[in-house]
N, C-alpha and C positions, 0 to 999 in steps of 0.2 A: 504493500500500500504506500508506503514511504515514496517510493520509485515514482510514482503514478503524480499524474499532475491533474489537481481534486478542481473543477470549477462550481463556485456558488454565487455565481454573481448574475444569475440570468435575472435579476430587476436591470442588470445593465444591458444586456444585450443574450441574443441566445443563437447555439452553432444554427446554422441550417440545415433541416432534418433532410435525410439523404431522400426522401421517396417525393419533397420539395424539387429539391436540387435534380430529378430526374426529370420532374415536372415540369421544371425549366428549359432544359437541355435544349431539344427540337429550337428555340424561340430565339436562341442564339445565332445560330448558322441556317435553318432550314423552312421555320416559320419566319424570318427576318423581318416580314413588310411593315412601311410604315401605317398606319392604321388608319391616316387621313388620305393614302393613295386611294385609287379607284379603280386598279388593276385586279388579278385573283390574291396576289399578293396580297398588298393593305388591305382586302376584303375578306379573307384569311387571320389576319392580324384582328381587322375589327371584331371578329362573328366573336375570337378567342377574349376580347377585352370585355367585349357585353354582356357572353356567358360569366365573365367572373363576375362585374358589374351586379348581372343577376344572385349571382350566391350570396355577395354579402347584401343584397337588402333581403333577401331570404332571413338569413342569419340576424337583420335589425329589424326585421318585420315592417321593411319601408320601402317604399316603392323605387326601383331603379334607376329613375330620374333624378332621385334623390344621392346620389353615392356617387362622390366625385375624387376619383386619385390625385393623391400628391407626393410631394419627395419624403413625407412623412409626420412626424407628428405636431413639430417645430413648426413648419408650411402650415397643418392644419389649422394647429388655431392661433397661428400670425392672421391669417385667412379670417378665420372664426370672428374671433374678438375685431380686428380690425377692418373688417368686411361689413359687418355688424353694424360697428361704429358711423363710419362713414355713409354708408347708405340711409341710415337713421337718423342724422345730428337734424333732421327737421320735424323730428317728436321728443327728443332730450338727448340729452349729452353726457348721461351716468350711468357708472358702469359699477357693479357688485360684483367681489371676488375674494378670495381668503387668503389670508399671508403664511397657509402652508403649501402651495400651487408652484407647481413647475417653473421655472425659470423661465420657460416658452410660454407661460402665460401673464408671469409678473413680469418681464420686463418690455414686451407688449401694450401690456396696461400703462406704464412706467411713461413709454413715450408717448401714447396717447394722451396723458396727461400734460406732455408738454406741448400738445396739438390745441389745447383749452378743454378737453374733454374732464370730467372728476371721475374719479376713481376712490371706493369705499372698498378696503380691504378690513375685510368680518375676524376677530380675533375666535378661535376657534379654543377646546377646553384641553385639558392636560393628557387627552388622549388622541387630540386632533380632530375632533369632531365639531361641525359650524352647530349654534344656534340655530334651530328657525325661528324662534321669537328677534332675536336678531338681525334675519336676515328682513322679516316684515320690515320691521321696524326702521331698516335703512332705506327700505324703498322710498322711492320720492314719485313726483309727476313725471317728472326727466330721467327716471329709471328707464334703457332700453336694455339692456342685456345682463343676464346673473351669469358669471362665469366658475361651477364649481368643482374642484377635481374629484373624477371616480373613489379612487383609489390610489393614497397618497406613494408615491416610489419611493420612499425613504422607510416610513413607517407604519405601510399597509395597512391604513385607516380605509376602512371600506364608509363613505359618507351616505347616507338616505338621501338618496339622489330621487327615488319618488315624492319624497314630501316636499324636497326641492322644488323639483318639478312641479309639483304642485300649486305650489305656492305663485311661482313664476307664473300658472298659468291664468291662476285665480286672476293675478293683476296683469293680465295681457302684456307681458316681459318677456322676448326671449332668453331661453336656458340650452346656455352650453355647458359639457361638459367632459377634460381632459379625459378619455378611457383607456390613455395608452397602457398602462399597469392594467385595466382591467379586461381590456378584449380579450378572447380566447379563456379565462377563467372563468370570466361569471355569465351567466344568459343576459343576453342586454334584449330587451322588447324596447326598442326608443318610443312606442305608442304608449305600454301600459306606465314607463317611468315617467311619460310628461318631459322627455329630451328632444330641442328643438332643432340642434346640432352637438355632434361629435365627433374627436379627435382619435384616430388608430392609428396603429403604427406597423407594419409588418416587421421587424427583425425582435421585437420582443415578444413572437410566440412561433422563432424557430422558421421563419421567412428570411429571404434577405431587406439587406440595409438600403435607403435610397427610395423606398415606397412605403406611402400613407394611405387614408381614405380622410374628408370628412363627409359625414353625413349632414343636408340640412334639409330642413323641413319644406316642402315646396310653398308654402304660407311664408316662409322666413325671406326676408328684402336685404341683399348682399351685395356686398357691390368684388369685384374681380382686384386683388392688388397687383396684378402683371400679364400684361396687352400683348396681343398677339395674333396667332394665327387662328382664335376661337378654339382652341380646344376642350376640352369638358363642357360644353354650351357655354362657352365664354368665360366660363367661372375662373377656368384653371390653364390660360396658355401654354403650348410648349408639348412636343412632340411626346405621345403617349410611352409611357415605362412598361411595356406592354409585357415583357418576359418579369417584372419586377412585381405586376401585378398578377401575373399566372402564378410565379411563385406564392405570393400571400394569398389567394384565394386557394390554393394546395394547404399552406398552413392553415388556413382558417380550420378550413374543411377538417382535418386530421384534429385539430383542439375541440373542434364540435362533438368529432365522435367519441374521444377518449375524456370530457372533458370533466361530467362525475367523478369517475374512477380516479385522471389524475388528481383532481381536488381531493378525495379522500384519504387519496395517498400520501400528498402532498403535506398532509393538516397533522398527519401520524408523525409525519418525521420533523416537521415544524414545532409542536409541542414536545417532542422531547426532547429537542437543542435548547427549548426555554425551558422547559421544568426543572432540566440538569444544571445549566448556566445560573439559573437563579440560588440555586443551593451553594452555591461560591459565592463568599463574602464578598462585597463590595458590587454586584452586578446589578443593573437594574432594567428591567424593560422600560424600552420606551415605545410608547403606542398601545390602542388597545390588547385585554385579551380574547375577546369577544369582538365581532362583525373587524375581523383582521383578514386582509387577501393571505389564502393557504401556504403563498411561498415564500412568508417576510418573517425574519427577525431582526429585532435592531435594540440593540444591548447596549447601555452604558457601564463600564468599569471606573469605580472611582481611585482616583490617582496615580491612573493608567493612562498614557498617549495610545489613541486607535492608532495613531502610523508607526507607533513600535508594536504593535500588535498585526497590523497588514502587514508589516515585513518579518514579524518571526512567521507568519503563519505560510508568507510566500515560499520561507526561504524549507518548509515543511512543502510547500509542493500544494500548498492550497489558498485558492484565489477567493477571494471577500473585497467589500468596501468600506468606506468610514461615511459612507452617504451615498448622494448618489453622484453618479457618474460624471453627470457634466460641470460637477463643481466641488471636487474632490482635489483638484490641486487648489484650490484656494485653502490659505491659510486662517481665514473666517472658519467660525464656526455655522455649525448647518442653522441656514433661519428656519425648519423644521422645527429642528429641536429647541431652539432659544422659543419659536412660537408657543411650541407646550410647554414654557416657562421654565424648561431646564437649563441651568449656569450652563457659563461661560463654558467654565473648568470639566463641569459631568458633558457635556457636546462633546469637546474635544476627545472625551477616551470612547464615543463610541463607534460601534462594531456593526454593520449590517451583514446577513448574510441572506441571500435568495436561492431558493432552491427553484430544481426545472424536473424536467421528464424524464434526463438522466441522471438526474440525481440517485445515486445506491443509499443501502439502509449502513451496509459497513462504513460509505465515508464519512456517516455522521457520527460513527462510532469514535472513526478515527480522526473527526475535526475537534468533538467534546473531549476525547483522550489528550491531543493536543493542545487545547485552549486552556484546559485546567492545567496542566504543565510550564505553558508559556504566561500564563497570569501568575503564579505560583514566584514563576524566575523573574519575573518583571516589578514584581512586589517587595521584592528584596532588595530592590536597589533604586525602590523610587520614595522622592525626597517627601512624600506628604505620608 
């Protein structure tokens, strides 16, 4: 096992599954066409975009007109939130969204703000979860858009994205909402949750990188942030990812049919990295234990650095984060976790780890075996 190189980091990204990557194959060299030709080629191309087109509103229970590809999740709801925005600023110019959200949608928001738009960022509670009395309560006349995330990538807060919805709908507000952590895990109905638009990503359920979806409500008024040759009905210029989107309508498809079983699975090996970790002095969860996505842990060790802990654990052959991905070399600590009101000091010692499809039951054996070990040696020479 020692030999073996352990990945747990599928919140950041996930291999692509081989019956994917076959999936693709043909679309490179043999299916090539471009999709907007009119030849058998691009005609070819198209019939292979539409059929996927078709599966994932299948899979959102929304109509295919509705589901428009992008480079991924970051595009989505730059798209989303700013699409929104601008097409709306002649019914208000306020925008609702929580300051434990993506980077891709806080800093979004961030510029918008410097366009004249407001932006109300909802303080969420010590497990990550928004208020709804909160979220009413921030409404105004000049609310157009609630922006909430699924499922937070740090600390797998799964949020009541129904009663969101709800609420958004009560007050004629559209409701987006980030699902890239939660596509392929949880069933998304965007009718029965009251989601007016949302953000997917294909490389984080074992698709490749480079291809998104979002979905928007055909009622929803969006305006296009990059002019072109009309591609996606205008929505989304720029020559179709058309092998990008064969591939993630393959992963979709494969997370649909295993997607029970992996959750069950998932939740067995997930609870016992936390029930063991807890029992080691000084560790503490961060996030809930309850309505948590199946493949998150994220542990603070006090008076412990997470990046002497990512590195004794690499230099053991096993890959983890201290957050998440795209802001993991900053030397800030995570606004996740300052959000759920944890110090400076407890942020910096923490530990996330994600589990995927190939996750084994021995390497949690062998990550618990070694984390007690390396906190054990780490605690012995640290000054607090």
């Amino acid at each position: 096992m020692k030999d073996k190189k352990i990945y747990l980091d599928y919140a950041a990204t996930t291999p692509v599954d081989p019956v994917v990557l076959e999936e693709m194959k043909p679309y490179f060299s043999e299916k090539f066409g471009n999709a907007s030709s009119l030849h058998s080629f691009g005609i070819e191309a198209r019939d292979s975009l539409e059929r996927a087109r078709r599966s994932f509103a299948k899979f959102l229970n929304c109509k295919a007109t509705e589901i428009f590809f992008t480079s991924g999740g970051t595009e989505s709801n730059n798209l989303a939130i700013k699409g929104v925005a601008f097409s709306n600023k002649d019914k208000g110019n306020h925008i609702i969204t929580c300051k434990i959200e993506h980077d891709a949608v806080l800093n979004p928001c961030k510029w918008l703000e410097k366009q004249g738009f407001k932006v109300t960022y909802l303080n969420v509670d010590k497990q990550g979860f928004v208020n709804l009395k909160d979220l009413e309560k921030a409404i105004t006349k000049e609310t157009i858009l609630v922006s909430i995330i699924f499922v937070n990538n740090e600390v797998g807060t799964i949020q009541n994205i129904k009663e969101i919805g709800k609420i958004c709908k009560k007050k004629k507000i559209f409701f987006h909402t980030d699902a890239v952590q939660a596509f392929g895990k949880i069933n998304i109905n965007v009718k029965k949750l009251n989601i007016d638009l949302l953000s997917a990503s294909s490389h984080k359920l074992y698709g490749p990188k480079g291809v998104g979806l979002l979905y928007v409500n055909k009622d929803v008024k969006i305006e296009p942030l990059q002019h072109g040759g009309g591609h996606e009905c205008g929505l989304r210029s720029g020559t179709e990812n058309v092998v990008g989107v064969i591939g993630f309508a393959k992963a979709m498809e494969l997370a649909d049919k295993d997607m029970e079983k992996e959750r069950k699975r998932q939740e067995k090996m997930r609870d016992k990295i936390i029930d063991n970790l807890l029992k080691i002095e000084g560790v503490v969860l961060n996030g809930p234990k309850e309505n948590r996505i199946q493949n998150n842990v994220n542990v603070s060790i006090k008076g412990i650095e997470g990046e002497s802990l990512l590195i004794r654990l690499n230099e053991k052959g096993i890959a983890v984060s201290t957050g998440s991905a795209c802001s993991s070399k900053s030397l800030e600590p995570s606004h996740v976790l300052t959000a759920l009101g944890i110090s400076s000091e407890l942020a910096h010692g923490s530990l996330r780890i994600t589990l995927g499809k190939y996750t084994k039951e021995e390497e949690i054996d062998y990550l618990l075996e070694s984390l007690q070990s390396i906190i054990k040696s780490l605690k012995k020479i640290s000054p607090f």
